[in-house]
N, C-alpha and C positions, 0 to 999 in steps of 0.2 A: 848018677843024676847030678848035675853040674850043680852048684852054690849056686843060691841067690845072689843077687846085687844088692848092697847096703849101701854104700858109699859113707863116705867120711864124715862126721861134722865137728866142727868149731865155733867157739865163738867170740866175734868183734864186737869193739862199740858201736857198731851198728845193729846188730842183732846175731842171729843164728846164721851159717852158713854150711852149705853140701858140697861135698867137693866129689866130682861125677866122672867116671873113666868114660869118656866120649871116644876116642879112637886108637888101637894100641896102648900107647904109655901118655898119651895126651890126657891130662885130667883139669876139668875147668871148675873154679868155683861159683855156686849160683845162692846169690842174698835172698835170707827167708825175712820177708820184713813184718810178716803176720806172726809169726812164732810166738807165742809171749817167753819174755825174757827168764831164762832158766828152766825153762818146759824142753827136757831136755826127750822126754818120750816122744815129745810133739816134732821136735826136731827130727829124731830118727826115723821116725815114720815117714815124713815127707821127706827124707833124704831118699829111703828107701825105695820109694813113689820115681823120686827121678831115675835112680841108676838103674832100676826098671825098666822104666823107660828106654833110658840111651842104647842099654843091651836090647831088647826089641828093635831099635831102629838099626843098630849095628847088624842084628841077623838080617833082618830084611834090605840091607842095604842101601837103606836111606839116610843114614846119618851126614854124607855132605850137602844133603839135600839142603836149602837153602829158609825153609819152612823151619828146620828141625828145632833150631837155635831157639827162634822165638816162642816155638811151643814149650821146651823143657823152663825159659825165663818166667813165663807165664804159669807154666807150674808150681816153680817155687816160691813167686812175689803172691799170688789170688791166697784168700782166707777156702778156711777147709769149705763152705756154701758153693762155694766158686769152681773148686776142685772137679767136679763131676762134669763140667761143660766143657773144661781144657782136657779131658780125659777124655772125653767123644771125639775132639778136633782129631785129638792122636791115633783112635781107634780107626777113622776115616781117613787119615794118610797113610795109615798101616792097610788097613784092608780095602779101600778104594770105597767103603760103603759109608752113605748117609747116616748120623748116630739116630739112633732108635730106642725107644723106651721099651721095657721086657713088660712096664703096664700096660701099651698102647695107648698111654692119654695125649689127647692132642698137644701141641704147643702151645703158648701166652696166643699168637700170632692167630692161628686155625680159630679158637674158642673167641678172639677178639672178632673174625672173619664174620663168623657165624651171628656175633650179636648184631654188629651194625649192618650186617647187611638184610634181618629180619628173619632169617632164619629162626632161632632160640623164640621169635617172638610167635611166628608158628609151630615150633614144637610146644609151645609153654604159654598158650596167651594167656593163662591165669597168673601168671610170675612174672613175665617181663613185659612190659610194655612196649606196643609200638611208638615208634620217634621219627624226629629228621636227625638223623644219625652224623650227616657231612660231617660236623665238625667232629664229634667225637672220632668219625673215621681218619680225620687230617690229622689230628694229637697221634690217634694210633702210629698212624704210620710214622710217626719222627721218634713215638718211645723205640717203636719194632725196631730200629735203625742203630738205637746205642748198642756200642757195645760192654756186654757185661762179663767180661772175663775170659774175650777170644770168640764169645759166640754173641750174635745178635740177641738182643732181648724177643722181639718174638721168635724165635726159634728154640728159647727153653724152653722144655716139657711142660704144662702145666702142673703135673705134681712133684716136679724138683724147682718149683719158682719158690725164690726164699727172701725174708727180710734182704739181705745186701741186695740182691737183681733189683730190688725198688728203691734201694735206696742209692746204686748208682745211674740209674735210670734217672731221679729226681735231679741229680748231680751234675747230668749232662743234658740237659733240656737245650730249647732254641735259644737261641738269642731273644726273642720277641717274646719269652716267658717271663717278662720282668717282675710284674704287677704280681704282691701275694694270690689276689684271685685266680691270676691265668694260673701259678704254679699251684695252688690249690685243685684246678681242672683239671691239671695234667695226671694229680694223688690222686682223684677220685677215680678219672678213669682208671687207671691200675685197681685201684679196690676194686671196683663194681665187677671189672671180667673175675678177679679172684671171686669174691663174693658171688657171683653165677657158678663157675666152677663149683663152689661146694654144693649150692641148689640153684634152679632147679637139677642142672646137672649131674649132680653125686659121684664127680670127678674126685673130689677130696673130703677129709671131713672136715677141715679148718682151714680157715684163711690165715696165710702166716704173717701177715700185716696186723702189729698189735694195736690196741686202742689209743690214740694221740695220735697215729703214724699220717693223717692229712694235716695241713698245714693250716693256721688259722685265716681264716679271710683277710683280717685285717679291715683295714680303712679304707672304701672305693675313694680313687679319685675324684674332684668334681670336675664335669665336663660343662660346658658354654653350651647354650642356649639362641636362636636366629633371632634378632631382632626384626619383629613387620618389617620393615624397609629394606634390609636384608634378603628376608625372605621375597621380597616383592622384586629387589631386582633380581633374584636367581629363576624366580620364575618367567622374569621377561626378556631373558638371555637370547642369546644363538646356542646356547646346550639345545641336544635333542631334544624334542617336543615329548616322548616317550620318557625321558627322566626324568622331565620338570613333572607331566604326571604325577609321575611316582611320589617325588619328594613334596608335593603339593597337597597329593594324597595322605603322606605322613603327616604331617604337619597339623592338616586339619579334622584327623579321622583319631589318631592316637593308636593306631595296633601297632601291634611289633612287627617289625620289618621282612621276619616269616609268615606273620599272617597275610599281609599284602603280597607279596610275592606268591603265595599261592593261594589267592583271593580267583575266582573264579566267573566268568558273568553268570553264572547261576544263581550266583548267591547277590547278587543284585537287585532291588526293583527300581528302576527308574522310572516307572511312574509313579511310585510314590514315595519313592527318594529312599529307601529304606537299604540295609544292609545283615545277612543274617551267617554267623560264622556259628559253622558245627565242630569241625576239629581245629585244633590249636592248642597251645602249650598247657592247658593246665586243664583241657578235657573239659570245660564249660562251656557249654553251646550259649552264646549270648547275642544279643539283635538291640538296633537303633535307629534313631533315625537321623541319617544325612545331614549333614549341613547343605543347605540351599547351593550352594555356591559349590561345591565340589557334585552336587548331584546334576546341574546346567553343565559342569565342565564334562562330566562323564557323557552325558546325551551327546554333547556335542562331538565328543573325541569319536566314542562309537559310532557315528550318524557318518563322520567325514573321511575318518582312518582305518575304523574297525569294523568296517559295513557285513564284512564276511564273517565274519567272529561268531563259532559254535557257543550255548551253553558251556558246555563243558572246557572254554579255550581258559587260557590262562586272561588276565587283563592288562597285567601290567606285564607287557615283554620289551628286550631292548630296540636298538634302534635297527638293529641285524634281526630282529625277530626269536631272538633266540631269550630264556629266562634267565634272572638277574642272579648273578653269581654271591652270595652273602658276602664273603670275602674280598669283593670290589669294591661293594658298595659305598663305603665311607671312602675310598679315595677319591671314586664318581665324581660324591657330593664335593670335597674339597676343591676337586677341579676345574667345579662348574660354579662352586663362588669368585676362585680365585675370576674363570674368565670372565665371572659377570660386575666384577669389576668391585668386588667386597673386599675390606682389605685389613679386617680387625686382625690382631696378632693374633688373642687366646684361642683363634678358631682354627689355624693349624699350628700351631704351636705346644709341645708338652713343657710342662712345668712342672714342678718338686712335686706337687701336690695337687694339679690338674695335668687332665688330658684334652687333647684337642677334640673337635669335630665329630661325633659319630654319625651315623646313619640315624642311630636309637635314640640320638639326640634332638632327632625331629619330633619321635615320641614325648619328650621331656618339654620342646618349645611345646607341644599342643595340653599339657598337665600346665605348667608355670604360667603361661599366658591366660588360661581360662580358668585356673584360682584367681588371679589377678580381677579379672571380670567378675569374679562373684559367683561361680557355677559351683554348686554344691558335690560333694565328695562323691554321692553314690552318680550323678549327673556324668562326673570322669570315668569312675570305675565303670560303669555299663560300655562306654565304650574302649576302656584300656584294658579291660579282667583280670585289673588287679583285685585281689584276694583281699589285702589288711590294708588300713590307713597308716600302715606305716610306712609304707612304699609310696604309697601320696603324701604325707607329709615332709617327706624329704626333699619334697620341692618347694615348699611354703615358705620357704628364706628367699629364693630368688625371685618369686611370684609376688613378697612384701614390694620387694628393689622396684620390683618389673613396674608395682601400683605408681611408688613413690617419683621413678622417673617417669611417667603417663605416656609408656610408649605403645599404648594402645591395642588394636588386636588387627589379625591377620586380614588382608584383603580378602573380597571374595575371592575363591578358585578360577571362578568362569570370566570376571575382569581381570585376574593378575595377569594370564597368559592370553595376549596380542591373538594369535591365530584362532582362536576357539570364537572368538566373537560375538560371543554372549550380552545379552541385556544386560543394563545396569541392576544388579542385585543388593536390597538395602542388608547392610551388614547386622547382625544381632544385638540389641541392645545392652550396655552393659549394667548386667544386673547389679554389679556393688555400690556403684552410683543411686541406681535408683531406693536401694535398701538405706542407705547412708541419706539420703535425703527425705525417706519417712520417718525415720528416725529422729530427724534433727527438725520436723513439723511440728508444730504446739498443738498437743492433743487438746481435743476439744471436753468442754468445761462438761463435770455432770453436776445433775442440781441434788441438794444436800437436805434430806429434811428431818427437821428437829423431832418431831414425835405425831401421830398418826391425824390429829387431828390438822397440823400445818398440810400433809402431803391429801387428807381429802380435801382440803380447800383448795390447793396448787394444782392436782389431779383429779378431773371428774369423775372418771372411771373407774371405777370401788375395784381392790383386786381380793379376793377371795383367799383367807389365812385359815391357820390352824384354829384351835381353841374357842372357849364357847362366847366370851369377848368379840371375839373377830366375826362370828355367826354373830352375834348381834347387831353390828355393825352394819354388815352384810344386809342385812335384812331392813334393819333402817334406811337405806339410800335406796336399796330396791322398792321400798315403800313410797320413798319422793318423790322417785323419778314416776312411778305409777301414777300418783296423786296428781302431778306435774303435766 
């Protein structure tokens, strides 16, 4: 029976080193930079791993192969977690076969498949919930894509996925993962498919992400807000008629830019202006009523453009007919201020601590703008479904600004845009004004009286008290008046 393979080791100020019979008398050394220093067990062991190795590719005849080199570097640079995926690549160049699990548990990649595509949400609708999964499906696919130590992250097994896979995943994000929140989304997703994995699943029985392993949110950026005139000339543009809808529709309705987008004319009434959403992010069916001015723009749009339009069509589609991409849409918007001739910097522009332009930030002009006016909190929230006033007050600073420069409130919908040709619509009164000037009215005088005999004199009409005094009383004037 032929000796194993050990191979050599030493060590540099660099760390551990294996020194590996690659071919004949050719012997190469490979830097162990995971070793810890003086772990001389640990060393040997993964020496051992490599010369292993070389001698299998040396029988098989692949060692000039041009693959071989950076497999065996990778074997000895990756921590022992890592180990098991540079050992499959070899096992697949040695035997021409895909690496396989002796569990058969899916990969990160298959078990991610399955969530966003709704799958897990029909095996389990007590456990996961359904969603609009796109984005989570776009993160997906750029984590699948790292690689973590020779093998793409979705392609490790789901029950040898280990703290390092998430934590060189996190390491090598996109570029446009700047913002603590975005790299916080990218943490969650990795949890969440682990965390299925253990239930409803029962793929594993822990998730090897420990407790702190998401990243703190931090501090959102603050984003700019459309000034009326702004808004007024984007909507009076040469952008598509189909966008300025849209962005019109945000502006002055407040849903999120998911709920409009698959807003449907079902869920419409225009004859009585009304508006009722069942699904949406937070599973609260909630219903309002229209603003005048976007419920004329609507009749009209339908009446001219959308004559053929099922119940069940979408409302808001592009100017190709086709639905609005999430991922577009805030550059849409930028596009169609730039050509409508708006030229504030902070609206496409990032700064240390603001971000430009969003879509969502139509959302936010239609919250800033109508605190400004005096509209009462639950008044926003029935139509935003925001949950806590804390998410409304964080626009109460720019809503102060918004009163103090008196830029007033949005035009109507069915006057801003030229083509719709609507009547003149009178705009909403604004309530802070009119609260702010009852207030500052001189209440009117009450009359004061000194003791019961001053107020029967003052007032004829006896009012009927406790006590046997007051029945006396009582009965005295009733006597008068009789008498009288």
């Amino acid at each position: 029976m032929p000796k194993p393979a050990s191979g050599e080791v030493y060590w540099t100020s660099e760390g551990a080193v294996a020194r590996v019979t690659l071919q004949g008398r050719t012997r190469r050394p490979f830097l162990m930079p995971t070793i810890a220093p003086g772990d001389d067990a640990a060393a040997k062991a993964r020496a051992g791993v490599l010369a292993t190795l070389a001698q299998r590719f040396r029988r098989a005849k692949l060692i000039g192969d041009a693959r071989v080199l950076p497999l065996l570097e990778m074997a000895a640079e990756k921590p022992d977690a890592l180990l098991p995926g540079v050992l499959e690549l070899c096992e697949e160049l040695l035997g021409g076969k895909a690496p396989v699990t002796t569990s058969g548990a899916p990969t990160f990649g298959e078990l991610a498949r399955r969530w966003t595509s709704g799958e897990l949400h029909r095996d389990f609708p007590d456990h996961v919930r359904a969603k609009d999964s796109r984005l989570d499906a776009t993160r997906l696919e750029a984590l699948g894509a790292v690689d973590v130590g020779g093998i793409k992250l979705a392609d490790v097994p789901i029950d040898r996925f280990t703290l390092e896979h998430a934590e060189l995943a996190m390491r090598h994000l996109p570029e446009t993962a700047r913002t603590p929140a975005t790299r916080r989304g990218y943490a969650q997703i990795i949890h969440r498919v682990l965390a299925l994995a253990v239930y409803p699943c029962r793929i594993i029985t822990a998730s090897p992400l420990p407790r702190g392993f998401l990243p703190k949110p931090g501090k959102p950026p603050a984003h700019p807000y459309l000034y009326p005139d702004e808004e007024r000339a984007l909507l009076a543009s040469s952008a598509p008629l189909p966008d300025r809808m849209l962005f019109g529709f945000l502006a002055r309705e407040g849903m999120r830019s998911s709920e409009a987008r698959a807003l449907r004319w079902r869920d419409l009434d225009l004859e009585r202006g009304a508006v009722a959403l069942d699904k949406n992010k937070t599973d609260d069916a909630r219903a309002w009523a229209l603003d005048p001015g976007v419920t004329a723009a609507l009749r009209a749009y339908k009446a001219r453009w959308r004559a053929k339009a099922k119940p069940d069509d979408l409302v808001f589609l592009d100017a190709d007919g086709e639905p609005y991409r999430r991922d577009k849409l805030a550059e849409l918007l930028r596009a169609s201020l730039k050509a409508a001739g708006v030229e504030r910097a902070e609206l496409f522009d990032d700064g240390e601590n603001r971000g430009r332009l969003r879509a969502h930030d139509l959302r936010a002009t239609f919250v800033t703008l109508n605190l400004a006016a005096g509209r009462s909190e639950a008044w926003i929230a029935d139509r935003t479904g925001h949950t806590t006033s804390a998410m409304i007050n964080r626009y109460r600073r720019a809503a102060r600004s918004a009163k103090e420069l008196g830029i007033g409130q949005l035009a109507p919908m069915a006057e801003a845009i030229p083509e719709l040709d609507c009547p003149t619509i009178t705009p909403p009164p604004d309530l802070r004004g009119r609260r702010e000037a009852a207030k500052s009215a001189t209440p009117k005088a009450k009359p004061k009286w000194r003791n019961w005999q001053t107020r029967r004199t003052q007032n004829p009409l006896p009012v009927r008290a406790c006590g046997f005094e007051s029945h006396l009383r009582y009965r005295e004037s009733a006597s008068a008046r009789g008498a009288g």
